[in-house]
N, C-alpha and C positions, 0 to 999 in steps of 0.2 A: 329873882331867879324863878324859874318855871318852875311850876308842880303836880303832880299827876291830881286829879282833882276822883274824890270817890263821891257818888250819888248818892241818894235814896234809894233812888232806882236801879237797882244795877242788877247786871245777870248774875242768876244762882240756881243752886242746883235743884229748887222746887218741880216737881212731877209737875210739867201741863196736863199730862190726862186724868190727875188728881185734881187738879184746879178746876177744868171742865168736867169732871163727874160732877163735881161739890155745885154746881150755882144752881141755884134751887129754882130758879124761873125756868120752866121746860121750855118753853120759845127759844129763849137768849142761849139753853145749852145747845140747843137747836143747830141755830145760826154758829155758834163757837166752832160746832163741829165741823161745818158745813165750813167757814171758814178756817179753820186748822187744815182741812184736807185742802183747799183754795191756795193757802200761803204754800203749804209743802211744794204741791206740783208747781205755781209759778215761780218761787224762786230755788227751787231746789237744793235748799236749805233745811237743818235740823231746829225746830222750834227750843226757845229756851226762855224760861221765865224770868221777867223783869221786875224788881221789887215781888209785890205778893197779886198784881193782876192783870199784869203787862205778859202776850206772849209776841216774842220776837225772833226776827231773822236777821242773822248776817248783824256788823256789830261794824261802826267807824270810829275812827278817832278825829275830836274835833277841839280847838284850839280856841280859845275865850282871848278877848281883847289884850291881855295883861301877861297873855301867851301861856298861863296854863292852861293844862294837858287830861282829856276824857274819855273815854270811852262811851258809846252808847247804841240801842239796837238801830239797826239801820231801815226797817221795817216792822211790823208787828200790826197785831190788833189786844181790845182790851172788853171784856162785857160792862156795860153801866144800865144804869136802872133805865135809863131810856131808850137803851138799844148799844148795840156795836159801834165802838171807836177805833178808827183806823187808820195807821202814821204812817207817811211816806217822811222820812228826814228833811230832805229839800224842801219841802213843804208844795204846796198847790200852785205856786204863783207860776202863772204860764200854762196850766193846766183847762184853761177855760173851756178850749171848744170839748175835750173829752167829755169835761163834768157835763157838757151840757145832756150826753147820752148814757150817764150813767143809773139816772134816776134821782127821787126825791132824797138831799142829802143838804148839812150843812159842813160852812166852814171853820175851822179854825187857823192856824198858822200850820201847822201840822199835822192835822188831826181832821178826820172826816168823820164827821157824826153820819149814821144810821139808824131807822127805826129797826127796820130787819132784813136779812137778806135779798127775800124773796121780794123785797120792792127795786129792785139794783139789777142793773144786766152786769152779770157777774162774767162776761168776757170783756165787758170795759175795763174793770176793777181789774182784771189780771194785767188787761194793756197799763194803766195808772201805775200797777205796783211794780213794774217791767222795768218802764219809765224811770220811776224814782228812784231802781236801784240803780242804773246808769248814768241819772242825773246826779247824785250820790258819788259815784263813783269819778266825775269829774274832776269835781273840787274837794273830796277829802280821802286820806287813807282810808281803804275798807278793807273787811276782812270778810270777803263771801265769794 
């Protein structure tokens, strides 16, 4: 039988603009900022903390082989010691010709590494995060 699965990671009711005062690298609170105001306006979503360094938007449920049942953010970004990470769900596959104009960035399956902002043309990044919530929105319940 199916089960609602709980994370580590889950939404809670921690302050993002406590979490972004608190990171002590001025650069990275920088860029946080700079991205906090980025996710608002593109997805027109209220941000909401995931575990203790995940901030996220919009939130899907998504279904594991064995058919249980999750919840998780449907976008977000996160600070890391080597710069901003940033999750489309769907993940990148198919995203090729964008990335190409997005600037210097790596990949993960979900996850776009960044040194910093201002190396990224941040009207790509909005088209990307646009994207992922649609692409998103194809194949799983969302909530945004």
């Amino acid at each position: 039988m199916a089960k609602k699965i709980q994370l580590k990671t889950a939404k809670n009711s921690g302050s993002v603009t406590e979490f972004i005062k608190n990171i002590e690298d001025e650069s990275l609170r920088k860029d946080c900022k700079t991205l906090l105001k980025l996710f608002k306006e593109t997805t027109g979503l209220r941000p909401k903390m995931w575990g203790n360094s995940i901030i996220g938007f919009g939130e899907y449920t998504y279904f594991r082989s064995n058919g249980d049942e999750g919840q998780f953010m449907a976008t977000g970004f996160s600070p890391r010691k080597s710069g901003p990470t940033l999750y489309i769900m769907p993940g990148y596959q198919g995203y090729a010709k964008v990335l190409e104009k997005l600037g210097p960035h790596k990949l993960g399956k979900s996850c776009l590494y960044i040194k910093r902002v201002s190396d990224i043309d941040t009207s790509i990044l909005k088209k990307i995060i646009k994207d992922g919530l649609k692409d998103l929105k194809k194949s799983h319940k969302t909530n945004y």
